[in-house]
C-alpha positions as CSV (number, residue, x, y, z in Angstrom):
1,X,93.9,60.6,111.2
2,X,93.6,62.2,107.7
3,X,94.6,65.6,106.9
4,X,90.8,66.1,106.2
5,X,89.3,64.7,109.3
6,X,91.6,67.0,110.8
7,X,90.7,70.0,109.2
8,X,86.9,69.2,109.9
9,X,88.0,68.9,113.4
10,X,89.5,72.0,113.7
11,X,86.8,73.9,112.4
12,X,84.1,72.3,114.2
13,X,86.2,73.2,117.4
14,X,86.4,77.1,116.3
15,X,83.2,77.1,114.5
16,X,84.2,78.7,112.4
17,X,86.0,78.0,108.5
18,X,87.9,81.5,108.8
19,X,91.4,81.0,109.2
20,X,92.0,84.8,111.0
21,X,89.0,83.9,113.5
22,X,90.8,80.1,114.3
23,X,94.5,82.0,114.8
24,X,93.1,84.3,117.0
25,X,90.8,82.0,118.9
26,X,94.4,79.8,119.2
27,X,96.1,82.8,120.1
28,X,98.6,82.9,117.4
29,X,99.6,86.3,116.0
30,X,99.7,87.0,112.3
31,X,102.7,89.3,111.8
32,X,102.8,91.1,108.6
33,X,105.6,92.2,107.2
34,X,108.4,92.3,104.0
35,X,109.5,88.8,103.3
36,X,110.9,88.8,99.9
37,X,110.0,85.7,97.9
38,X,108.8,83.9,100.8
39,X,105.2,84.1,101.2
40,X,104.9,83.4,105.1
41,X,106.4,80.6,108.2
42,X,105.4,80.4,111.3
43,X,108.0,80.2,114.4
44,X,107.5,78.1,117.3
45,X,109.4,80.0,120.5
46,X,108.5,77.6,123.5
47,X,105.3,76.4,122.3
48,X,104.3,79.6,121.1
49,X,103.3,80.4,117.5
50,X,103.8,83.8,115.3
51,X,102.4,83.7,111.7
52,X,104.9,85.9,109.3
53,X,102.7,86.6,106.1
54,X,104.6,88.9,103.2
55,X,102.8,92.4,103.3
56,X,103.9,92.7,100.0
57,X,101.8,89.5,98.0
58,X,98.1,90.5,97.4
59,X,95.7,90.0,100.2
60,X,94.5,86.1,97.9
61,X,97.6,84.8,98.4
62,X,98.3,86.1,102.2
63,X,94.5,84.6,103.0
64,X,95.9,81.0,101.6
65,X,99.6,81.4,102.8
66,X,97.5,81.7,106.9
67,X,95.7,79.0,106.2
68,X,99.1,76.8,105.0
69,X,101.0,78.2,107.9
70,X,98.2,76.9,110.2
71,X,98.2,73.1,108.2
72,X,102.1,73.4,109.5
73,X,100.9,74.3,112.9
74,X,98.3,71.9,113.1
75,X,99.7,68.9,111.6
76,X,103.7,69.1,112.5
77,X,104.0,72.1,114.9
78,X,107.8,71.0,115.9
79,X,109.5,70.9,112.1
80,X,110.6,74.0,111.4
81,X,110.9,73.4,107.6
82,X,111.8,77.0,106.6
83,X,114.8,76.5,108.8
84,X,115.4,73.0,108.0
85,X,115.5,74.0,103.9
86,X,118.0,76.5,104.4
87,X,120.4,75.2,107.0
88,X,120.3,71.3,106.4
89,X,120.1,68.8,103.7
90,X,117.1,67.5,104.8
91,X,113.9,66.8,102.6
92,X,110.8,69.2,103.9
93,X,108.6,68.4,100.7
94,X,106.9,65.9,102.6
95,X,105.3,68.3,105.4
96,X,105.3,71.4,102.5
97,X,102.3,68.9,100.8
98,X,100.6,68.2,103.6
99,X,100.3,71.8,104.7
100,X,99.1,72.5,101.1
101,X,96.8,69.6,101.4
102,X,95.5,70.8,104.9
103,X,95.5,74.7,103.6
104,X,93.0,73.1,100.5
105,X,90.7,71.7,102.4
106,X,90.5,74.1,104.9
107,X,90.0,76.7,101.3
108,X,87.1,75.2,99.8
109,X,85.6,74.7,103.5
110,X,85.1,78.7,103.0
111,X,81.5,79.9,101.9
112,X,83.2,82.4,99.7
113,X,85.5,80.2,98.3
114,X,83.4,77.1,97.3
115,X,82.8,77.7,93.7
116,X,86.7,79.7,93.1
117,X,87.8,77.7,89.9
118,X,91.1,75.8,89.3
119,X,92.5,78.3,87.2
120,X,91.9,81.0,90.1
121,X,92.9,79.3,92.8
122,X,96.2,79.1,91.3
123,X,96.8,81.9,89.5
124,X,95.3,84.2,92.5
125,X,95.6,82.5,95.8
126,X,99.2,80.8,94.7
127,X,98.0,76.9,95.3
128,X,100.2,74.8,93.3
129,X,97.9,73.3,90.6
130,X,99.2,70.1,90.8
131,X,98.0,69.6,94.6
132,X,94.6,71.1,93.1
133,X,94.1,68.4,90.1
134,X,94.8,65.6,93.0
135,X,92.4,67.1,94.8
136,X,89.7,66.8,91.8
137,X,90.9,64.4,89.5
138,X,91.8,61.3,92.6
């Protein structure tokens, strides 16, 4: 199944495009606190999800951090690739894109966010631009 057909599905089971309305509907807490660089991750503790978002990175950036930390929830909820990055030699870029590339879709799914341009969505949000001119330029 594609990342999008996922993303549809998952917000036709919420009913919702709000990424705060689907974590709470899926029970998963959003935890806010001082991360450093690190925008957000999401722990999996026997099948149970915490979102960590940065308190510290404007409120843009947390809104598409939730909705990357869900695309790693929804599409690979057993790699822990914040863990794997730092302790192992093993490549994560593969599941970071396709959390960006779920997060994206699951963006421009948003009312409010429909007509954001390019240039703001990375600059303000934080979504790598590259990912962005795949999106549009494919």
């Amino acid at each position: 199944m594609t990342i999008k057909k996922r993303v549809n599905q998952l917000l036709k089971k919420y009913g919702t495009a709000d990424p705060f309305e689907i974590a709470k509907a899926k029970g998963i807490p959003i935890i806010y606190r001082p991360l450093g660089s690190r925008y957000g991750f999401f722990t999996n503790y026997y099948r149970t999800f915490t979102i960590q978002i940065n308190d510290g990175i404007p409120y843009k950036k947390q809104l598409y951090t939730l909705m990357h930390e869900l695309g790693h929830i929804s599409l690979h909820p057993e790699i822990n690739s914040a863990f794997l990055k730092a302790n192992t030699y093993y490549m994560t870029d593969r599941y970071e894109k396709e959390a960006h590339e779920f997060a994206i879709e699951m963006f421009y799914n948003q009312d409010e966010l429909k007509n954001v341009t390019v240039k703001e969505a990375t600059e303000e949000y934080g979504i790598p631009k590259q990912l962005l001119k795949k999106k549009f330029y494919d």
